[in-house]
N, C-alpha and C positions, 0 to 999 in steps of 0.2 A: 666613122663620124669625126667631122675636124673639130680638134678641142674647143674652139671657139663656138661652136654649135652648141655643144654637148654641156660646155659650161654656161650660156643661156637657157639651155632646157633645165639643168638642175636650179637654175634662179629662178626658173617660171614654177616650177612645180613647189618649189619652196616659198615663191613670192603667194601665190595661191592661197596656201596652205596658211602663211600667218595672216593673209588680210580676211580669211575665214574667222579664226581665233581670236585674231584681234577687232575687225569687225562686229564679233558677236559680243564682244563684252562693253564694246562702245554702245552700242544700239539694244541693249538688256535682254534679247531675244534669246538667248540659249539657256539652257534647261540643267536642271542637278537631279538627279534621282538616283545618285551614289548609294543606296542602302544594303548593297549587296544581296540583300535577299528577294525581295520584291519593288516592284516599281510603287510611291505611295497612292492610296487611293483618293480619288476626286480629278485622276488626272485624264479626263475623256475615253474613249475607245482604243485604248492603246493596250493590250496585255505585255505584261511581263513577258520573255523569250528566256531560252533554256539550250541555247545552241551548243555545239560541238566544238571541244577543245581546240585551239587553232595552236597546235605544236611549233609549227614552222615560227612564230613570233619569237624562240625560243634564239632565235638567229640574230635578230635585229640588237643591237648592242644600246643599251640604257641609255648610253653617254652623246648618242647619234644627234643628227642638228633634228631630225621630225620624221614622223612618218604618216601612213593615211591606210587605214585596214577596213575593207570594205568585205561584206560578206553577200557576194555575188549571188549567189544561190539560191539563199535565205530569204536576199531579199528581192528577191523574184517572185517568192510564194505568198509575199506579203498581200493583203488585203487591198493596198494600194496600188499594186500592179495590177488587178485584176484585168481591167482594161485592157492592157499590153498586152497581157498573155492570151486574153480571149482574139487581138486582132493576129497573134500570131500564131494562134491556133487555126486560122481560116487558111492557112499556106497549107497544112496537112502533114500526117505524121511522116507520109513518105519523103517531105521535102525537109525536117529537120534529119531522117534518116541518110537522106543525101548531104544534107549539109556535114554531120558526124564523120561520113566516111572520105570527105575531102579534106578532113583534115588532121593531124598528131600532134599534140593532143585532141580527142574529141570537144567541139567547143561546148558542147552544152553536158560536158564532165568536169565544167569548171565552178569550181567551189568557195575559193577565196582570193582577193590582190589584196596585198600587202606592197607598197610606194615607198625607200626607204631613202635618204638622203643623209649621206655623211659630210660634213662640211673636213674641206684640205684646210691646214694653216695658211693664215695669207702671208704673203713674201713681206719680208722684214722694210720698216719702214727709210728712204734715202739717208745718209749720214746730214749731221747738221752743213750746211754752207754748199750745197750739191742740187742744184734742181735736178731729178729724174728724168731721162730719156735716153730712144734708143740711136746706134748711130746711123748715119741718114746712108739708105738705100737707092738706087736706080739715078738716074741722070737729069740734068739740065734740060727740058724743052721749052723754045721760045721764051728764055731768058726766065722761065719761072722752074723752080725745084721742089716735086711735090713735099711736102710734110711725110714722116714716118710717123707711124702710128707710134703712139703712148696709150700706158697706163695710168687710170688716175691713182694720185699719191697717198687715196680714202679708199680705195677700192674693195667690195666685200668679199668674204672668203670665198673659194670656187667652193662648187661641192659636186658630189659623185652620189650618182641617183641612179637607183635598181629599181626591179619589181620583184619580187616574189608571187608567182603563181600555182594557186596548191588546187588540186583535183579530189574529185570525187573518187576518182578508181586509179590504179596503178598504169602508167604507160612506159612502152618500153621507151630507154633512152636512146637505144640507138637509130631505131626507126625518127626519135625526134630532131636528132641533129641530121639524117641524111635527107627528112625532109625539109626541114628550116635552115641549117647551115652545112650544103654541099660540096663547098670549096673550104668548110673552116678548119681549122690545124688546132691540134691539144698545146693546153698550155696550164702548166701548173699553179695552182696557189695554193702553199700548203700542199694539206695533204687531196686538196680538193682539185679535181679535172677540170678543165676551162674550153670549152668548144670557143674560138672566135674567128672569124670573117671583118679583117681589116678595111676589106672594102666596102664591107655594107655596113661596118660600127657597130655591129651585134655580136652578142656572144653570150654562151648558155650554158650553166652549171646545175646539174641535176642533182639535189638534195633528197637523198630516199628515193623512192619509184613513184610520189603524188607531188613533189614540187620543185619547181624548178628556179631559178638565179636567173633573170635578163635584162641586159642591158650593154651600154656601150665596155668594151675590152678593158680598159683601165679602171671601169666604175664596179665591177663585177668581180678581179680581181684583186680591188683596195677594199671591200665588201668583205670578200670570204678572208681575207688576213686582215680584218679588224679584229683587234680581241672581243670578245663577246662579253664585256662586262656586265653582269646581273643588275650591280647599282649606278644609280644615276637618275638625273632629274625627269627620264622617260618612265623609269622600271613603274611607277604607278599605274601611268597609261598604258604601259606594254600587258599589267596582268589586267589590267580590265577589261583590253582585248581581245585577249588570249583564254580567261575563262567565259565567253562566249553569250553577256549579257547583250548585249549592245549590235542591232545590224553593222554599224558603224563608228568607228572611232578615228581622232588625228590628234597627233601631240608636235607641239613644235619646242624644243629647246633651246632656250632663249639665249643658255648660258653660252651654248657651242655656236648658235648663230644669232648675236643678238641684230635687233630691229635698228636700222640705220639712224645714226646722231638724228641727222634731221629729222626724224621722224617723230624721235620721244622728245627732242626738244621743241616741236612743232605745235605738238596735240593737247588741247586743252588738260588743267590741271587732274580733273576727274579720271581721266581718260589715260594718261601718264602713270599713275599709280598701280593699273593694272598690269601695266604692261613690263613694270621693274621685277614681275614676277620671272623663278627661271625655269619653269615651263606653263604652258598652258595647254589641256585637255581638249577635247567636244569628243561626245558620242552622240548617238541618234537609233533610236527605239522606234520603226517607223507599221504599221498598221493602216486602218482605213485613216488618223490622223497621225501623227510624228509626237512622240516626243525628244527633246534636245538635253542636252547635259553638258556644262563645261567646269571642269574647276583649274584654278592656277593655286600654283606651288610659289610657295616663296622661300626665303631662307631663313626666316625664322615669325614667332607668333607677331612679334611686333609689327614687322612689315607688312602682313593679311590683314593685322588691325587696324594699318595707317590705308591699305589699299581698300576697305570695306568704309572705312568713315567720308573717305572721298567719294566714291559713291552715291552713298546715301546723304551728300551735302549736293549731288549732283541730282538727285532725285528730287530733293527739296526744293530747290532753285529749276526745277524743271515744272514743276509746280505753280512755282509763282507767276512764269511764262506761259505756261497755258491759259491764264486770263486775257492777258495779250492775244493770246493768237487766238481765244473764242470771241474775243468782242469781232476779230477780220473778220472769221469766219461765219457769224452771225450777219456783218453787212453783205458780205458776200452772197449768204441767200437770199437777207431780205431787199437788199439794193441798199441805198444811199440815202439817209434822211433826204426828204425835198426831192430826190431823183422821179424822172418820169416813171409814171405807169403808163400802161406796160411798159414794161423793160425790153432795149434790143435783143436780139435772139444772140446777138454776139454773144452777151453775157452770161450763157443759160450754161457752158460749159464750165465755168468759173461758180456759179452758182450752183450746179448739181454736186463737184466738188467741195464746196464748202460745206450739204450736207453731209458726206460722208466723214469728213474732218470733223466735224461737230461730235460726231458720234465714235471718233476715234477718240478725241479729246474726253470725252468721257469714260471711255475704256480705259485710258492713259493716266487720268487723274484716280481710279483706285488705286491702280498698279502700281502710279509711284506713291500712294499714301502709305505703302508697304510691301517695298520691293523685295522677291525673293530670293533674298542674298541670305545666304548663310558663311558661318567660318568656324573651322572645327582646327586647333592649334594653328599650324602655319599656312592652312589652305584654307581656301575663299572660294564658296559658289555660288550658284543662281540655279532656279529650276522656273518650267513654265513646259505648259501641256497643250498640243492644240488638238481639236477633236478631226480636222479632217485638212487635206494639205490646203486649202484654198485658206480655212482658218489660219492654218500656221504664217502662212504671207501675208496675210494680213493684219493681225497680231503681232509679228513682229516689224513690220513696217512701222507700224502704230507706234509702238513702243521705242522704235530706233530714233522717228521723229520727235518725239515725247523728249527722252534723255539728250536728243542730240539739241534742242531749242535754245537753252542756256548758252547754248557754245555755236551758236550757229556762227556769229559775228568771228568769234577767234578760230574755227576753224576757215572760216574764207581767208583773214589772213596767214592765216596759215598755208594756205594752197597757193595766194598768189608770193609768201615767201619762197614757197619751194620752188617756184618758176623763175624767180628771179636768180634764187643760188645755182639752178639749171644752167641759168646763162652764164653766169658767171663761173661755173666749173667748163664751159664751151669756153668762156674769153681763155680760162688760165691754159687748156692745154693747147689753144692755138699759139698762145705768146711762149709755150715750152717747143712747140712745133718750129716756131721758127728759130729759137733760139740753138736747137738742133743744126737748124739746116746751116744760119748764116755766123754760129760761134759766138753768137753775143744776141742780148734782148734787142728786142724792137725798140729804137729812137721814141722819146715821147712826144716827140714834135720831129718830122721828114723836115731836113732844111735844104736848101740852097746856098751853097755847095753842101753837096749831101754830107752827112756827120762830121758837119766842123761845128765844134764851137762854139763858131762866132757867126753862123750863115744864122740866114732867115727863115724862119720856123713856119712852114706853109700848111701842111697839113697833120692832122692826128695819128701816134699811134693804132689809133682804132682802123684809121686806111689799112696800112702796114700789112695787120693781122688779117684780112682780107682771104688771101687766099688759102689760109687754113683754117677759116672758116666755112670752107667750099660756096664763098663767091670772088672766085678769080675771075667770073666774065664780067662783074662789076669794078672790080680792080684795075681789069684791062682796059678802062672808061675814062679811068684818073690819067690827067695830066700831074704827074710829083714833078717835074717844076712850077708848076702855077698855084696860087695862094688859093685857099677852100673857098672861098667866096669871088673866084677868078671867075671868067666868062663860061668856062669846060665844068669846072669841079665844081661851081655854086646849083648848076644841074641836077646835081646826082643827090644832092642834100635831101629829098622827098625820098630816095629810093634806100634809106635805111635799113640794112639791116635787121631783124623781130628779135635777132638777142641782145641788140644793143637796147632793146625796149623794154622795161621792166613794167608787167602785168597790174606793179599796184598803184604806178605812178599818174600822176596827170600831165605829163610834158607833150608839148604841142609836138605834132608831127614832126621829123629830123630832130629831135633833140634828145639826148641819153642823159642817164641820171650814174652811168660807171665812168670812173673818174682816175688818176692815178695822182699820188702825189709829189713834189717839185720841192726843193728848197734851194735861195736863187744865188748862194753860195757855192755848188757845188757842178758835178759836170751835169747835172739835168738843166735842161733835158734831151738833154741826147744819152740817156740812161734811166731805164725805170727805177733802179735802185740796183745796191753795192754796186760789185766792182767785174767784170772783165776779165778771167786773166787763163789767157789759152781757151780749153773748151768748158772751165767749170767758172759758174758765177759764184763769186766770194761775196756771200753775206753774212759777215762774224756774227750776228744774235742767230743765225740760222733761220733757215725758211721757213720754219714750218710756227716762229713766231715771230716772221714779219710780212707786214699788210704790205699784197701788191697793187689793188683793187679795189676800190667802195663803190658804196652807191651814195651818191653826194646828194642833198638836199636841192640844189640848186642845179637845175638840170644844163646843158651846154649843146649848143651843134654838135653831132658828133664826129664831123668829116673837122672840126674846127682846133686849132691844138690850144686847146683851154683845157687846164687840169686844174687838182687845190695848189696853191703854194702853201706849204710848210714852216714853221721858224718856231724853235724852241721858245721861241718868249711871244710872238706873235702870237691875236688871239686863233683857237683852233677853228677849220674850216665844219661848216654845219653838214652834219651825216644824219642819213636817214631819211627817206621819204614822209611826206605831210604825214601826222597823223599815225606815225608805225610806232612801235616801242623798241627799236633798235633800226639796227640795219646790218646787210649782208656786208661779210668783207672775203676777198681773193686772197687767201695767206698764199706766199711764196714758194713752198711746195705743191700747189695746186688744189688743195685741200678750202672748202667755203666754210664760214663761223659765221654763224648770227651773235651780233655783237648789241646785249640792250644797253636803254639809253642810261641805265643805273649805273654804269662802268665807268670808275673814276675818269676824267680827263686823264689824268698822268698817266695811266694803264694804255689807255690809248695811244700816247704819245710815243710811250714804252715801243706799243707795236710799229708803231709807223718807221722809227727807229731803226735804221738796217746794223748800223756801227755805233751805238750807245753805249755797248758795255754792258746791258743788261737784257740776257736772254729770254727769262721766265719774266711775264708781267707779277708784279704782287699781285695777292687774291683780293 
């Protein structure tokens, strides 16, 4: 498996796993029933479970970024499966006995997975005054030089992702690698044997005679030479897996892989506070109905206290909104004061739904009159019980819409911020792309005669960047000697770019709201900022605290070379789209910062700043 694979699967299986955990704690739906000995009563048809030690957990190290321990077996026998098993009962015993003997291990000998993911350290972050990249590969064709790939300068940690798979009965291991890995060659880790198959990315380590290690060769072998540390912000979830209450359990550590800036500085205030925890739990107790369970750890009592009051301020305020949204949903069934009778039948889907929202809204308003959160020293939980799975979807939809109303409005901006920093981490590594290729940033204006000076400033940066953006067939369209509003290029002004288009803005067709800044003092713009010299750009404050990019209130053509101008005494140019509470900025390592509008001017200015003399903004 090529790393580049292997390091998307281990972000998929990890990205999964937190918007699970983090997910459930946004929307109230997951369950506490931590009592070690019994599950509490009143909680529907669900019984308490008494499974079988699961040893092999004994493997996964505390300190790991998460894991996901499913009891395959168990919960096959479960009252919920009934169904399944009855339909796969009609195949017949001889065809699960054929299925058995096609395969090593037997599959229906399988008993437990275990998912485990270790996060690598991520590579150190560029020196101050150094944009990051790599040096340019392959050739010239028809006068265009593709881009080499970059890494962004934010990038999250890789991680390395196994399974452990444990059995019901003992299988020989050698039969299992001659049937699964044919061609694979030993390879040691520790004291421990490594079957791998470089070609197929697999590779298998047999723990005992009932479990086995799989996964790709380098994630299998950084696995078995992890120290197996006891403590750590998992070891909670690891024992409550391991003594064998719970069909299911998943723990994600926050501390090893926390949840991306944007993320916790996106998400409404409520919602924020759970998430500073450094781990979070769920298990799941599942019968003819499910129960859920999740608790997060924190680092101490105070911060469970500070994460449980936000909560229950989000409960309150989720409350006051459910008036709101039953007066809609009351018009909604009954129609419209003064609307016609009958009603068109269009409406009757809008209307059948308002009953059921009606009667969620009322499920919704006990629940949050007394949500079940609890907090026992530095942990914080929730429990909730549903009597059969259709309940359980329902219930907690109910309850995700309920909690989530208060925030509905700053979660949308929230989503259209994150599209916009999207863009804006696309514009920065294009503009590190070419800066790779051609030794120097992209002119902020293409002149005539090209980079001088004193030519005339025809079209925008934003051209420029064009074909590492992968639209070089629109590039190849520009006349770069004729002015953006010439006969050729005022053309192409409708066929904009979607990154150059920010999600929350309202700018008429061809116009962007990303902007760079000018001060008309110096060599801009035929320079985005600092300085030029060989193949590294000099920006004495360093890149990583100065602005290459905004998003400027005032939106511009974007084939048009209009940017802010700048001047330390001059007043400052307006940022931020209508109506936002900051706005996104491109810092010059590639890295995107939502900057609110509470941030002093001069802080700002600080950034804007390439050669000021002051690196760090004050606080």
């Amino acid at each position: 498996m090529r790393y580049g694979t292997r390091r998307r699967a281990g972000r998929a299986v990890l990205a999964l796993l937190a918007g699970l955990l983090a997910g459930a704690w946004v929307g109230g739906g997951l369950v506490w029933v931590f009592n070690r000995t019994k599950i509490r009563e009143g909680g529907g048809e669900v019984a308490a479970v008494s499974l079988a030690t699961a040893d092999e957990l004994g493997l996964v190290p505390a300190d790991a970024a998460g894991f996901a321990h499913i009891r395959a077996a168990d919960l096959w026998k479960t009252e919920g499966m009934a169904e399944y098993r009855r339909v796969m009962g009609k195949a017949g015993e001889d065809m699960l006995k054929a299925l058995d003997d096609g395969f090593v291990p037997a599959p229906s000998t399988l008993d437990r997975v275990t998912v485990v993911a270790l996060a690598r350290p991520a590579p150190p972050p560029p020196p101050h005054g150094v944009i990051p990249g790599l040096p340019l590969k392959g050739k010239a064709k028809d006068g265009f030089v593709p881009p080499p790939v970059l890494v962004p300068a934010d990038a999250r940690p890789d991680l390395d992702v196994v399974a452990l798979l444990t059995f019901t009965t003992p299988f020989d291991a050698a039969k299992v690698r001659e049937a699964n890995l044919p061609k694979g060659v030993k390879l040691l880790a520790g004291e421990s044997e490594v079957w791998a198959d470089s070609t197929a990315g697999v590779a298998i380590a047999a723990k005992g005679d009932k479990t086995l290690v799989v996964g790709p060769p380098p994630a299998v072998r950084a696995f078995l030479l992890k120290a197996k540390t006891p403590d750590g912000p998992l070891a909670p979830a690891l024992r409550l897996a391991a003594g064998g209450s719970r069909h299911v359990v998943g723990a994600l550590n926050l501390k090893a892989y926390p949840l991306p800036p944007d993320l916790t500085r996106s998400i409404p205030p409520e919602a924020a506070a759970v998430l500073r925890a450094d781990a979070l739990a769920v298990g799941a107790v599942v019968g003819r109905g499910m129960k859920l369970d999740l608790r997060a750890a924190y680092q101490n009592d105070a911060a469970a206290e500070e994460a449980e009051k936000a909560l229950r301020k989000s409960a309150e305020a989720g409350r006051k909104s459910l008036g709101e949204a039953k007066a809609k949903m009351q018009e909604a069934v009954a129609g419209k004061a003064g609307g016609p009778k009958p009603r068109p039948v269009a409406e009757l889907p809008e209307a059948v739904a308002g009953r059921f929202a009606l009667g969620a809204i009322g499920l919704l308003d006990e629940w949050l009159a007394n949500p079940p959160l609890e907090r026992s020293g530095p942990e914080l939980s929730a429990a909730v019980a549903m009597d059969s799975v259709g309940g359980a979807y329902a219930t907690t939809a109910a309850m995700s819409v309920g909690l989530m109303l208060p925030a509905v409005q700053k979660v949308r901006e929230a989503a259209g911020r994150a599209q916009d920093q999207n863009n804006l981490k696309q514009i920065g590594l294009a503009i590190h792309s070419y800066y790779d290729t051609y030794n120097r940033l992209p002119a902020a204006a293409l002149t005539n005669p090209p980079n001088r000076p004193n030519g005339k400033a025809l079209l925008s940066w934003r051209v420029a960047i064009l074909p590492y953006l992968n639209e070089s067939a629109l590039y190849q369209q520009f006349k770069l000697d004729e002015p953006w509003d010439g006969p050729n290029n005022k053309k192409l002004i409708p066929q904009m770019p979607k990154v150059f288009a920010s999600p929350r803005g309202t700018a008429p067709p061809g116009k962007t709201h990303y902007q760079v800044f000018f001060t008309p003092d110096n060599a801009f713009p035929h320079s985005m900022f600092g300085k030029t010299v060989g193949r590294t750009i000099i920006v004495p404050d360093g890149t990583t605290n100065t602005i290459m990019v905004v998003e400027a209130t005032d939106p511009v053509d974007w084939t048009k070379p209009e940017d802010l101008e700048f001047s330390p005494t001059a007043p400052f140019p307006r940022l931020g789209l209508p109506g936002a509470a900051g706005f996104n900025a491109l810092m010059g390592d590639g890295a995107v910062r939502f900057i609110p509008h509470t941030t002093r001017p001069a802080t700002i200015r600080i950034m804007v700043g390439a050669d000021d003399g002051i690196p760090n903004p004050p606080e």
